[in-house]
Structures are given as structure tokens and as C-alpha cells.
Backbone of each chain as nested JSON, in Angstrom:
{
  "chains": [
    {"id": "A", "residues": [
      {"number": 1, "name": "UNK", "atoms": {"N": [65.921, 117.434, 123.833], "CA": [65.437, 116.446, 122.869], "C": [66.584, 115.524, 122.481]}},
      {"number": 2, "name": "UNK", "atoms": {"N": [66.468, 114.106, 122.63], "CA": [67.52, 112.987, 122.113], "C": [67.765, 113.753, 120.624]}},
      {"number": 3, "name": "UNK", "atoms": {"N": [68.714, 113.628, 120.145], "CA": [69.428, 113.769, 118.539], "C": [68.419, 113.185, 117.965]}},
      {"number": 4, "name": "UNK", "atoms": {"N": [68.697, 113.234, 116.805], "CA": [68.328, 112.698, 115.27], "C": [69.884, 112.122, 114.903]}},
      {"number": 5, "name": "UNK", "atoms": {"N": [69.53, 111.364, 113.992], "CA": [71.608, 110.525, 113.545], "C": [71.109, 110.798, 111.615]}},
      {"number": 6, "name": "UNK", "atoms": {"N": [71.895, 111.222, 111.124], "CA": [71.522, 111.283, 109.696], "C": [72.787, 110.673, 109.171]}},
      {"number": 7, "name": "UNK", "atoms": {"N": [72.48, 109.512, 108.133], "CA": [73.467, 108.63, 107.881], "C": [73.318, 108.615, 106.223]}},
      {"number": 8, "name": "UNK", "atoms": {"N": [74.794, 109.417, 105.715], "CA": [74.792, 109.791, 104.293], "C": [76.033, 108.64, 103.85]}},
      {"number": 9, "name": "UNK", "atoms": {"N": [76.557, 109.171, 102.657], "CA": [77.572, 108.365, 102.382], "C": [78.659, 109.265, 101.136]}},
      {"number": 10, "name": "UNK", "atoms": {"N": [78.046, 110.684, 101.408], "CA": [78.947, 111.328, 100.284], "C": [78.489, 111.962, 99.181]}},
      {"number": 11, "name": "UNK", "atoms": {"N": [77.289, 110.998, 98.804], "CA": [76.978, 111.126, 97.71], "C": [76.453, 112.693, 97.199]}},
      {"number": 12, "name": "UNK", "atoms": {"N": [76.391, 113.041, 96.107], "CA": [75.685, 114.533, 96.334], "C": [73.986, 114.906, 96.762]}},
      {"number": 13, "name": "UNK", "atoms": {"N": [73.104, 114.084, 96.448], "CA": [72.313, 114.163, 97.155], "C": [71.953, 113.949, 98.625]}},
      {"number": 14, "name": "UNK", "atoms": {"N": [73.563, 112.802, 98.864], "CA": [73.118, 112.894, 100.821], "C": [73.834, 114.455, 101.008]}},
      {"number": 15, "name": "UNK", "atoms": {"N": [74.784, 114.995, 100.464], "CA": [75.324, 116.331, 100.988], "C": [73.817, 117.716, 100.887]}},
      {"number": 16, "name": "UNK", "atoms": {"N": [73.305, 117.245, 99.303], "CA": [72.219, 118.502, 99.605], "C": [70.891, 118.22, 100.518]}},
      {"number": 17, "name": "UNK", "atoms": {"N": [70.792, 116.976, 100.723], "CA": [70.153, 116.527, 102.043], "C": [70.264, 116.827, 103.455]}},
      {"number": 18, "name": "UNK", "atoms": {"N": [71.99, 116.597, 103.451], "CA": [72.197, 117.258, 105.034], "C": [72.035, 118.651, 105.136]}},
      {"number": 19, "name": "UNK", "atoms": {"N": [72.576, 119.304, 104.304], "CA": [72.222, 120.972, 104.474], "C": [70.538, 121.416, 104.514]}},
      {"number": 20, "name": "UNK", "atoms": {"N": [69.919, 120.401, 104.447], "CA": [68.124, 120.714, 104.096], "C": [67.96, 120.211, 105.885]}},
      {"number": 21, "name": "UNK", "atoms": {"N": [68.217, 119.628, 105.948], "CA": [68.198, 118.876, 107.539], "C": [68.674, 119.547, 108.48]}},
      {"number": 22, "name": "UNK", "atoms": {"N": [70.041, 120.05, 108.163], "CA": [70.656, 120.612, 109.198], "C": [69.879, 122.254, 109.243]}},
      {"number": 23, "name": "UNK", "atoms": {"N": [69.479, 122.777, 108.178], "CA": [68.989, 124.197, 108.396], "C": [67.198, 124.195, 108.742]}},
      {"number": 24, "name": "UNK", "atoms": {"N": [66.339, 122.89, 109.09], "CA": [65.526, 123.009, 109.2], "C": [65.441, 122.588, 111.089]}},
      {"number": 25, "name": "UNK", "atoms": {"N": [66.42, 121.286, 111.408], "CA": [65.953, 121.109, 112.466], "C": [67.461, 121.444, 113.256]}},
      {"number": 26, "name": "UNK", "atoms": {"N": [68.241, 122.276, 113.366], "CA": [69.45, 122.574, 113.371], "C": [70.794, 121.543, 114.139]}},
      {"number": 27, "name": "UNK", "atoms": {"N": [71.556, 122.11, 113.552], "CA": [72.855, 121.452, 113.447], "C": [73.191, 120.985, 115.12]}},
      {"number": 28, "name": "UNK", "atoms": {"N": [72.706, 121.441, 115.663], "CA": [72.835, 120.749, 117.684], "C": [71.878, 119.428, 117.608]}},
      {"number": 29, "name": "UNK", "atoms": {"N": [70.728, 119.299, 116.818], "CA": [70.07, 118.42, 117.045], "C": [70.399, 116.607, 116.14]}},
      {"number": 30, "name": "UNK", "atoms": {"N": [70.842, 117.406, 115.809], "CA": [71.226, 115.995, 114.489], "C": [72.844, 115.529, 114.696]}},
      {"number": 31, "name": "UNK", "atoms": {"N": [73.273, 114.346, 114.782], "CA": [74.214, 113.547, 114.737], "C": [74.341, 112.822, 113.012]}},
      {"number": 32, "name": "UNK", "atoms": {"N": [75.711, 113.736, 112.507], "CA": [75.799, 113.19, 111.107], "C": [76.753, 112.539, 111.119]}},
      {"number": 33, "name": "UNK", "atoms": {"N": [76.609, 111.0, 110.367], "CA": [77.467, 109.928, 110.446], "C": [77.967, 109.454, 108.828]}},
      {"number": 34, "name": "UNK", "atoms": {"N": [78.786, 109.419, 108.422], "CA": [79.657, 109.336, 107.023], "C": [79.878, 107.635, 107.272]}},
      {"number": 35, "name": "UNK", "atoms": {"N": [78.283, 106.931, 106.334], "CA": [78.825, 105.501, 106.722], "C": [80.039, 104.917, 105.411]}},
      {"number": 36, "name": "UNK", "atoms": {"N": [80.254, 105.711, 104.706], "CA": [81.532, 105.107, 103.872], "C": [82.737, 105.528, 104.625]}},
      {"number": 37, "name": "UNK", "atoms": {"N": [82.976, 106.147, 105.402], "CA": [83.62, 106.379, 106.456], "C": [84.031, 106.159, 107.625]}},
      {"number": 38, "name": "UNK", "atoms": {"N": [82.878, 105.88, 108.399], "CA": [82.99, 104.83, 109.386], "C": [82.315, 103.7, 109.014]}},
      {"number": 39, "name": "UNK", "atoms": {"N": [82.743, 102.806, 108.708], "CA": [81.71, 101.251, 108.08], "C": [81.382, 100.625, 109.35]}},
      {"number": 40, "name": "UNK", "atoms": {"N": [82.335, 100.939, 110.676], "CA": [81.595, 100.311, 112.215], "C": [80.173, 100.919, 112.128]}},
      {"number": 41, "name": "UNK", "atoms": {"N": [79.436, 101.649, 112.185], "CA": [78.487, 101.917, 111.675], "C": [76.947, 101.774, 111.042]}},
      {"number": 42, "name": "UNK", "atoms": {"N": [77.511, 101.104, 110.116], "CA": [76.676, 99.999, 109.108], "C": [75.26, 99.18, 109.944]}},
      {"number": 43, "name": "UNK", "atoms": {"N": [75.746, 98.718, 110.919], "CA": [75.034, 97.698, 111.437], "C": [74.099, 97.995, 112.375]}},
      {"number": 44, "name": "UNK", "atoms": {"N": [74.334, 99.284, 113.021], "CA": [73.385, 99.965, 113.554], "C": [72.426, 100.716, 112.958]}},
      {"number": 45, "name": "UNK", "atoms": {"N": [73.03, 101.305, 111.76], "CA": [72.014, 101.908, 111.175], "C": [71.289, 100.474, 110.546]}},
      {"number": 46, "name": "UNK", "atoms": {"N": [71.597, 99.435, 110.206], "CA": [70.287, 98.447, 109.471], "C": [69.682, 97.804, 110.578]}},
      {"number": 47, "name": "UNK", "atoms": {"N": [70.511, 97.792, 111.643], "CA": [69.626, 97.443, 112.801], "C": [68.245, 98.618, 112.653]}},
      {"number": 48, "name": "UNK", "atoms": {"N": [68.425, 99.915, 112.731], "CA": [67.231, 100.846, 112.889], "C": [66.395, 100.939, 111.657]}},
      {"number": 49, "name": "UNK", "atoms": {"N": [67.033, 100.24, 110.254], "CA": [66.16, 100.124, 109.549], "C": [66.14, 100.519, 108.191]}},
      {"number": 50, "name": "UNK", "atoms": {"N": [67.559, 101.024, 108.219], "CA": [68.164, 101.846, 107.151], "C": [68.025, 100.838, 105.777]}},
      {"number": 51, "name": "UNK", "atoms": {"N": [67.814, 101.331, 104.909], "CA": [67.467, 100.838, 103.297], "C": [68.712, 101.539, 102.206]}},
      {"number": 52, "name": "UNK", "atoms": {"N": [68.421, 102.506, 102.579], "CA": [69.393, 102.927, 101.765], "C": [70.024, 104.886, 102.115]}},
      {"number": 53, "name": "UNK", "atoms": {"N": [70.646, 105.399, 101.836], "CA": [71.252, 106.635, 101.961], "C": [70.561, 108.046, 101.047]}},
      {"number": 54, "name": "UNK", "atoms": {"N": [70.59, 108.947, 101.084], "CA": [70.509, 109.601, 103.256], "C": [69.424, 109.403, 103.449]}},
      {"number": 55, "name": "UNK", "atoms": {"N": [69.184, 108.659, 105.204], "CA": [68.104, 108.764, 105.952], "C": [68.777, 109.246, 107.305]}},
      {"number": 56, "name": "UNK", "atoms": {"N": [67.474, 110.042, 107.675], "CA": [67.206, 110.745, 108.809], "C": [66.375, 109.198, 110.023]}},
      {"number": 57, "name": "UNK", "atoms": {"N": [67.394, 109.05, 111.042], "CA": [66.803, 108.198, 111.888], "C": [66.65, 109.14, 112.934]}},
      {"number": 58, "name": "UNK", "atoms": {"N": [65.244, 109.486, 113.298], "CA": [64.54, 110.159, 114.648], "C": [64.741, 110.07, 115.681]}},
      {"number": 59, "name": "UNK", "atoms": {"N": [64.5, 110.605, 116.752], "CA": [64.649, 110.519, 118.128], "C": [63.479, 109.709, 118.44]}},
      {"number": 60, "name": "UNK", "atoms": {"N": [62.845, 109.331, 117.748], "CA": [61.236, 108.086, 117.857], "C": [61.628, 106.744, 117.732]}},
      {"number": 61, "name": "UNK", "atoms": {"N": [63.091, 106.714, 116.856], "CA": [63.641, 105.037, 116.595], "C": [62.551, 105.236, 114.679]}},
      {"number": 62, "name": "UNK", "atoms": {"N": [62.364, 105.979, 114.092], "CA": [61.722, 106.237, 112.823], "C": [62.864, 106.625, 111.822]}},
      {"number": 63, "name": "UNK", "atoms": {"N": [63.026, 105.655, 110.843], "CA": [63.938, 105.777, 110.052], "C": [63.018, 106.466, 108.863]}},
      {"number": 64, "name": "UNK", "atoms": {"N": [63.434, 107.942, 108.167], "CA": [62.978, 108.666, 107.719], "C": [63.854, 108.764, 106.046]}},
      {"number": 65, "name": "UNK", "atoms": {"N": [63.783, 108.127, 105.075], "CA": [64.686, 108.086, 103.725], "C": [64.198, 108.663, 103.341]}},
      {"number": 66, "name": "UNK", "atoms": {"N": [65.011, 109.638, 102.941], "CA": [65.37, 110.884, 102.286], "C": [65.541, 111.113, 100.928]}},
      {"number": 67, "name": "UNK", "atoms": {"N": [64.837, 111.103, 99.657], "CA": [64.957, 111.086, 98.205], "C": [66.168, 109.917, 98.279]}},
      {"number": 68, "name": "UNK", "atoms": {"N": [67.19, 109.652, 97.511], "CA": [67.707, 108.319, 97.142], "C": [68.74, 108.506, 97.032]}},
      {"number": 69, "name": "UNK", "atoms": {"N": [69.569, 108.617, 97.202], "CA": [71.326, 108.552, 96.848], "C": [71.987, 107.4, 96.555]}},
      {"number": 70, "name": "UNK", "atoms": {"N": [71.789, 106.225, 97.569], "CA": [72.512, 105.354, 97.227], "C": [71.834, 104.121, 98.203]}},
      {"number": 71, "name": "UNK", "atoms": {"N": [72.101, 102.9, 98.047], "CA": [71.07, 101.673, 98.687], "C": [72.849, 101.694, 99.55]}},
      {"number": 72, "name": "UNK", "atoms": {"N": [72.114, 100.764, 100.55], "CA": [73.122, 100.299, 101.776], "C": [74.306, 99.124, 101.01]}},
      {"number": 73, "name": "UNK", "atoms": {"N": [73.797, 98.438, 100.573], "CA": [74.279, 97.259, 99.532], "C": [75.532, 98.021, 98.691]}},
      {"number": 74, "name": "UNK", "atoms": {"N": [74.787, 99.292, 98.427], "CA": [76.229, 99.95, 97.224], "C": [77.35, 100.445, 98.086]}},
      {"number": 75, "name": "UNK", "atoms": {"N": [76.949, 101.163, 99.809], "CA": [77.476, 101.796, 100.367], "C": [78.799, 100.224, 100.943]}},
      {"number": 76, "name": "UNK", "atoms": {"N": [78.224, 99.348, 101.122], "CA": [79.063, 98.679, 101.806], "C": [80.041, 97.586, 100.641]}},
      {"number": 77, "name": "UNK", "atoms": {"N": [79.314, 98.157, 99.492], "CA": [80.533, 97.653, 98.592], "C": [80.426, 96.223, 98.187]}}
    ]},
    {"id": "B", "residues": [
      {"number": 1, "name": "UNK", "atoms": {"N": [61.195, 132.165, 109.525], "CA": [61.856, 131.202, 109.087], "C": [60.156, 130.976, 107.947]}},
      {"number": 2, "name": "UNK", "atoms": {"N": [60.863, 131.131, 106.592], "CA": [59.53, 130.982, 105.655], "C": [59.317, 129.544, 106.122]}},
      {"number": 3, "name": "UNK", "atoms": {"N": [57.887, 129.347, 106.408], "CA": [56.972, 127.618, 106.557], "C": [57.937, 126.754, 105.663]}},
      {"number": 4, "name": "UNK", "atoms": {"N": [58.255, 125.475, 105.871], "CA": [57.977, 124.311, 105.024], "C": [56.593, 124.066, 104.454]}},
      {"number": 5, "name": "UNK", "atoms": {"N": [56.1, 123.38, 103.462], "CA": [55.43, 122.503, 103.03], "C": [55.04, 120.699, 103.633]}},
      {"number": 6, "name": "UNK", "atoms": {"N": [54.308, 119.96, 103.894], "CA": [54.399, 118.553, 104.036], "C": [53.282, 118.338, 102.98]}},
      {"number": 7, "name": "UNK", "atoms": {"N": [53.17, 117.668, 102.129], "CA": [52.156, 117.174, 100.679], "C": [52.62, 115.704, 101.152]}},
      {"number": 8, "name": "UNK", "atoms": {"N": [50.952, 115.861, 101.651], "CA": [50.657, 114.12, 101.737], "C": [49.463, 113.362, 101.105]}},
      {"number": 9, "name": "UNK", "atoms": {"N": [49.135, 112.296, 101.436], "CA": [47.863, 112.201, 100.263], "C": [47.629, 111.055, 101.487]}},
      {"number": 10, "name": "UNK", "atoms": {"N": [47.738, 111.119, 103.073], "CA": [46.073, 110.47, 103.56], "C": [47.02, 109.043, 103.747]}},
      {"number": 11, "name": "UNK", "atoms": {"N": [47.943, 108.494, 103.106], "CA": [48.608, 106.965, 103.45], "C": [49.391, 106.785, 104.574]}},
      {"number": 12, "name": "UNK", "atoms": {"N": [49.295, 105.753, 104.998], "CA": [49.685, 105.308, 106.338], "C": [51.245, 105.833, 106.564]}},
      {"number": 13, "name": "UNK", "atoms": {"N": [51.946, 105.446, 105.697], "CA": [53.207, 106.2, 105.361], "C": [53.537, 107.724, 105.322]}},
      {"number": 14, "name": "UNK", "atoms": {"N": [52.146, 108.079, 104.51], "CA": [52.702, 109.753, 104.962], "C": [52.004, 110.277, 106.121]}},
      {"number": 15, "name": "UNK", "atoms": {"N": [50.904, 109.799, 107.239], "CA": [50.843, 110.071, 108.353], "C": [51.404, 109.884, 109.514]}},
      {"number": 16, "name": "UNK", "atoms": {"N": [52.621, 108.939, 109.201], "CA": [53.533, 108.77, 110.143], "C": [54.814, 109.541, 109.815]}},
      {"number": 17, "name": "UNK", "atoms": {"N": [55.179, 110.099, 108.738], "CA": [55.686, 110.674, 108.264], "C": [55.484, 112.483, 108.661]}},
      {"number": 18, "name": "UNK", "atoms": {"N": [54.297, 112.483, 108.756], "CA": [53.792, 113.991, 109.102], "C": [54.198, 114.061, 109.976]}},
      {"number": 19, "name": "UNK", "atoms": {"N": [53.95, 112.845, 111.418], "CA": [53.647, 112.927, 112.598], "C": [55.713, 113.393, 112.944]}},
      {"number": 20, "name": "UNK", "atoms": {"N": [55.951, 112.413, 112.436], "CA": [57.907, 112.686, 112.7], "C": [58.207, 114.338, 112.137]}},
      {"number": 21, "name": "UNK", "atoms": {"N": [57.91, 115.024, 110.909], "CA": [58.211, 115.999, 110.896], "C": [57.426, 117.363, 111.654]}},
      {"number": 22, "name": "UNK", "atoms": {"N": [56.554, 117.121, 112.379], "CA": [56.031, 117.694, 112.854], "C": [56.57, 117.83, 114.383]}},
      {"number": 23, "name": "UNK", "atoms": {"N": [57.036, 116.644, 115.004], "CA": [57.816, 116.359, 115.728], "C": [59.543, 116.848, 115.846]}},
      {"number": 24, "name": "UNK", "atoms": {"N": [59.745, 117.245, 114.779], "CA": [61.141, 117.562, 114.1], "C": [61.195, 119.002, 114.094]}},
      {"number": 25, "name": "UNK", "atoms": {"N": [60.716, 119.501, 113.757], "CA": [60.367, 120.876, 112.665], "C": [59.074, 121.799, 113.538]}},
      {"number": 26, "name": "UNK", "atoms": {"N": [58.64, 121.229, 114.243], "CA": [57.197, 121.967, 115.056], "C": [56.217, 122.558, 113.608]}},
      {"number": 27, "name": "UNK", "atoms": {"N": [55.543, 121.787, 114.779], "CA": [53.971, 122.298, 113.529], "C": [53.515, 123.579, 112.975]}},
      {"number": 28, "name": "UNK", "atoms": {"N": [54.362, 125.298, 113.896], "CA": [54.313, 126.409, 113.527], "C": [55.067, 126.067, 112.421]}},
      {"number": 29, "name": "UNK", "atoms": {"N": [56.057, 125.645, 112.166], "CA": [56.731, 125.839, 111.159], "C": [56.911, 124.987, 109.707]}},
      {"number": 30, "name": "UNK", "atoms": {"N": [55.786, 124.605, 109.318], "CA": [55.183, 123.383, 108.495], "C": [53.485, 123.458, 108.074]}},
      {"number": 31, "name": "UNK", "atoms": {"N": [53.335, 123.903, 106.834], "CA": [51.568, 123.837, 106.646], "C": [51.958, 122.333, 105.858]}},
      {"number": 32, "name": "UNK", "atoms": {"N": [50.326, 121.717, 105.878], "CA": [50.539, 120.186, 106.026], "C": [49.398, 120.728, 104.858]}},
      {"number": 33, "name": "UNK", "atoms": {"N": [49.675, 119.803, 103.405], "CA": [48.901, 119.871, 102.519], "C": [48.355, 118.813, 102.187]}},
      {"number": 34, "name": "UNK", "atoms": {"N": [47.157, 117.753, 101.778], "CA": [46.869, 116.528, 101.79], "C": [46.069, 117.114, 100.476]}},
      {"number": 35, "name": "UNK", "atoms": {"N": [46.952, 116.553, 99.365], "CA": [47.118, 116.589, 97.824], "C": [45.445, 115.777, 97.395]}},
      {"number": 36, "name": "UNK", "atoms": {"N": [45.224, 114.527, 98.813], "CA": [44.094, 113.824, 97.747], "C": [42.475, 114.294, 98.106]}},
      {"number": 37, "name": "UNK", "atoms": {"N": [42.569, 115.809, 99.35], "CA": [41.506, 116.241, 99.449], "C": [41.583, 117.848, 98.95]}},
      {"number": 38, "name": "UNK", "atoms": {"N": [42.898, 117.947, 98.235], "CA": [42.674, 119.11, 97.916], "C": [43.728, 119.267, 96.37]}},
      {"number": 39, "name": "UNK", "atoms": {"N": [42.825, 118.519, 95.743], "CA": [43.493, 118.526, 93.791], "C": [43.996, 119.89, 93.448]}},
      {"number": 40, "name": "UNK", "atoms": {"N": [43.616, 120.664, 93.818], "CA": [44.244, 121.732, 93.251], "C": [45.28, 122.756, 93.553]}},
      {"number": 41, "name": "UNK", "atoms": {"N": [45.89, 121.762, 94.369], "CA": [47.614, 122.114, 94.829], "C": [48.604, 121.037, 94.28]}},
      {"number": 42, "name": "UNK", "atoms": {"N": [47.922, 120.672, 93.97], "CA": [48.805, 119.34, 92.962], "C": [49.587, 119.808, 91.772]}},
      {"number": 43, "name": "UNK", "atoms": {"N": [49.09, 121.008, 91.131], "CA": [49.835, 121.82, 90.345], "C": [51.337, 122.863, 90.907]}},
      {"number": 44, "name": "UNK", "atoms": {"N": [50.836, 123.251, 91.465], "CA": [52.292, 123.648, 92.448], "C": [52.995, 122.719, 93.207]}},
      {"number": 45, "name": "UNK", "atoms": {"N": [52.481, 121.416, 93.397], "CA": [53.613, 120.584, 93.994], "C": [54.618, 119.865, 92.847]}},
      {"number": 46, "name": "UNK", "atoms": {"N": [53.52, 120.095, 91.859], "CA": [54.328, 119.187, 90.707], "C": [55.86, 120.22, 90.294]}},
      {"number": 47, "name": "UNK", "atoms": {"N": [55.382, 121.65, 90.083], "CA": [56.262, 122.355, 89.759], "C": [57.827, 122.783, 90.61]}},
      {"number": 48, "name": "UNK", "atoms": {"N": [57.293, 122.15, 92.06], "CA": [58.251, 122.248, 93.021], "C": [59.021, 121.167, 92.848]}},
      {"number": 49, "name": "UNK", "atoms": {"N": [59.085, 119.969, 92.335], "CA": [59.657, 118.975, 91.959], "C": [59.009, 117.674, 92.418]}},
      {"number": 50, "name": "UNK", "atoms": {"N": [57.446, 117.73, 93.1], "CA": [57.682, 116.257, 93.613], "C": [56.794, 115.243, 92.833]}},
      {"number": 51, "name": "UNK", "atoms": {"N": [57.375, 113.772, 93.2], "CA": [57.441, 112.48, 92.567], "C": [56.615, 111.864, 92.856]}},
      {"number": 52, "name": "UNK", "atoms": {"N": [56.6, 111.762, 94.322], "CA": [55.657, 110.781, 95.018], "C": [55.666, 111.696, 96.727]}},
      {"number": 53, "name": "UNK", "atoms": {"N": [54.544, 111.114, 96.965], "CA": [54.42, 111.906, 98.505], "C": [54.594, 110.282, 99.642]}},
      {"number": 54, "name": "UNK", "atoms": {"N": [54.547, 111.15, 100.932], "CA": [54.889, 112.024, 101.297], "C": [56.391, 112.881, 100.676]}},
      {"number": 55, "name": "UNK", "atoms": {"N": [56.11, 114.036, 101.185], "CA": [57.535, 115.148, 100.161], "C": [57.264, 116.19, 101.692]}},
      {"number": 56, "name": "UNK", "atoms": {"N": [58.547, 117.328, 101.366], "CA": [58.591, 118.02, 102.354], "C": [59.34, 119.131, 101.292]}},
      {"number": 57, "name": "UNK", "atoms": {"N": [58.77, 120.206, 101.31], "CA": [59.21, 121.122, 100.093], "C": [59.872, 122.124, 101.184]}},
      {"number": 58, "name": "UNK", "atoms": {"N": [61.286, 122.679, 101.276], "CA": [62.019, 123.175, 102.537], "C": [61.745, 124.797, 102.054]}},
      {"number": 59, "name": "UNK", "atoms": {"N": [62.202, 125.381, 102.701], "CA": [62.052, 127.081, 102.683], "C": [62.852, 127.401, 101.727]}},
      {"number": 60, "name": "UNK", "atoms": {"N": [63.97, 126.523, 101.515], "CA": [65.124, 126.622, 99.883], "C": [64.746, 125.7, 98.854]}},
      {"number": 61, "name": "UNK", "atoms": {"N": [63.678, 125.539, 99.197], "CA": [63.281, 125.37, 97.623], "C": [63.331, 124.054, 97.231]}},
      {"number": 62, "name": "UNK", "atoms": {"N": [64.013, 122.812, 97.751], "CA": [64.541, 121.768, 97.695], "C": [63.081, 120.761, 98.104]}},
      {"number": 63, "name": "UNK", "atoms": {"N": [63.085, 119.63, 97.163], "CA": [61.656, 118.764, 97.61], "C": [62.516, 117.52, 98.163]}},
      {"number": 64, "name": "UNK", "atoms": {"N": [62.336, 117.474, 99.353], "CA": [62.537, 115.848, 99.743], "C": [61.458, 115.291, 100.158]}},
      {"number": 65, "name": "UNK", "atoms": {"N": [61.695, 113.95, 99.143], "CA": [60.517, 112.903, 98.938], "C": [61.06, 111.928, 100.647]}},
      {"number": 66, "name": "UNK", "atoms": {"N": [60.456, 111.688, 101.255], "CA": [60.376, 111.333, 102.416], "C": [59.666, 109.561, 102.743]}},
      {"number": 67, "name": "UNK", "atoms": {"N": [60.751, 108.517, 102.684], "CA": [60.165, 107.318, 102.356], "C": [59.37, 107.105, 101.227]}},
      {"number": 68, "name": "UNK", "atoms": {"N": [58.21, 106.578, 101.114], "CA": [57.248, 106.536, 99.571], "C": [56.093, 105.682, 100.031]}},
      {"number": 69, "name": "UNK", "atoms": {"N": [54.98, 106.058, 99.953], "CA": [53.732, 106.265, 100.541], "C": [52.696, 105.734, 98.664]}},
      {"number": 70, "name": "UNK", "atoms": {"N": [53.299, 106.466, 98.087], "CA": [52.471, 106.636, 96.663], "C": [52.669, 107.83, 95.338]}},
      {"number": 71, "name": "UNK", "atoms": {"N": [53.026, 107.25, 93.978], "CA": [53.539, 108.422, 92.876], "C": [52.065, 109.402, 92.904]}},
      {"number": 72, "name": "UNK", "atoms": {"N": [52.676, 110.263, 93.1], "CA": [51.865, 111.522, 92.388], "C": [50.61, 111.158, 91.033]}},
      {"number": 73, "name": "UNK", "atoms": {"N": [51.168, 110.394, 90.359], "CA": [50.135, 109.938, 89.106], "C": [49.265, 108.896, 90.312]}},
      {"number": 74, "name": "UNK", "atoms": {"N": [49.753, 108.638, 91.001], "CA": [48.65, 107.189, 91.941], "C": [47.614, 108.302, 92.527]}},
      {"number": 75, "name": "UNK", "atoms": {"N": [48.306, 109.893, 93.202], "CA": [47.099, 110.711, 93.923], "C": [46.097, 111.259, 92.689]}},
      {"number": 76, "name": "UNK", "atoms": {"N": [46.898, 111.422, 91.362], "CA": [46.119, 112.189, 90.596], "C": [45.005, 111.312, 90.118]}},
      {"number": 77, "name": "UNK", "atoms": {"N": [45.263, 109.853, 90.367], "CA": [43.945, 108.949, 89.821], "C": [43.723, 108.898, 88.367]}}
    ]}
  ]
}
């Protein structure tokens, strides 16, 4: 199965997010990306559709947001 | 692996939403609850924490609200 990419930013709800993600569809399947971290980044995830942090982008191209942590706008400062 | 939960209420948003976690997570491992044909699980979803559906209530207990489809007061009518 292509990955899943889950794109957090730190915040504490993207951290108790990834652990909900990673123990449901496991940790081989998902690609986790720290976009305050890598900011190259950024542009792919709003290319796929990203709104705001943590979302789960699918192996479908389905950007999946995840309760709310933080909007893209705050992440990029 | 105790089931997930999916509490949806029937919107275009949370059937595409189903369709990705079902896709994610396999359908053994996920009962799919649709809150607006069945009112009287709406009391235990409320108590699990959720806001608005689609939601995905994990085996730890944790509710992630999953994009936003419609508040809980919109299914309760």
C-alpha cells in the first residue's frame, strides 16, 4: 500500500494525533513530516490540500484534518 | 485490537470520510455508526467527546473529529 504522509507541526494535539494514527494504521504505513521543521514542505502539502495541522493525507490524494491544532497560515509564520 | 468507532450522520463529507478510513483501518476493524438514523447513540458519542461528525473514536479513547461534515447540535435537530 502507497504511505499515508501526516503533516503536524508540534503542536500538542498534532503529537496526540500522531500517536492515534500511528497505532491505528501503523507506523510502516504513514510518512510523518514536521512542517515547522522542514518548511520545503509547505507547498506540497497545500498543493494536496492542506488547511491546516494535523492532517492525514491518504494514499487516495484525500486530505483527512484531524481535530485542529494549528491553520497553515500560523505554521508558516 | 478493540474496534474503532466512525459516527457519521449520512453527509457527503462523512461518506467520503468513512470510505478513507475504512480504506485505512479495514472495515473489520471499525463499526460505522450513522448518528442521524440511529438517535440513540448520540448519547455515548457525546460523552466520548465529539463536536461535530464525521469523528473516529480510537480504541484509546481519543475522538478525532475528522474534517467537518456538521455540529452534533445540527444531527440532533
Amino acid at each position: 500500500m502507497k504511505k499515508s504522509i501526516f503533516y503536524h507541526a508540534g503542536c500538542p494535539v498534532c503529537l496526540s494525533a500522531e500517536q492515534e494514527i500511528i497505532s491505528l494504521i501503523g507506523a510502516s504505513n504513514v510518512e510523518i513530516v514536521h512542517l515547522g521543521e522542514d518548511a520545503t514542505r509547505i507547498g506540497e502539502a497545500e498543493n494536496a490540500g492542506i488547511k491546516s495541522v494535523p492532517a492525514l493525507l491518504t494514499p487516495n490524494g484525500n486530505m483527512l484534518h484531524i481535530n485542529y491544532g494549528a491553520s497553515i497560515a500560523d505554521v508558516k509564520g
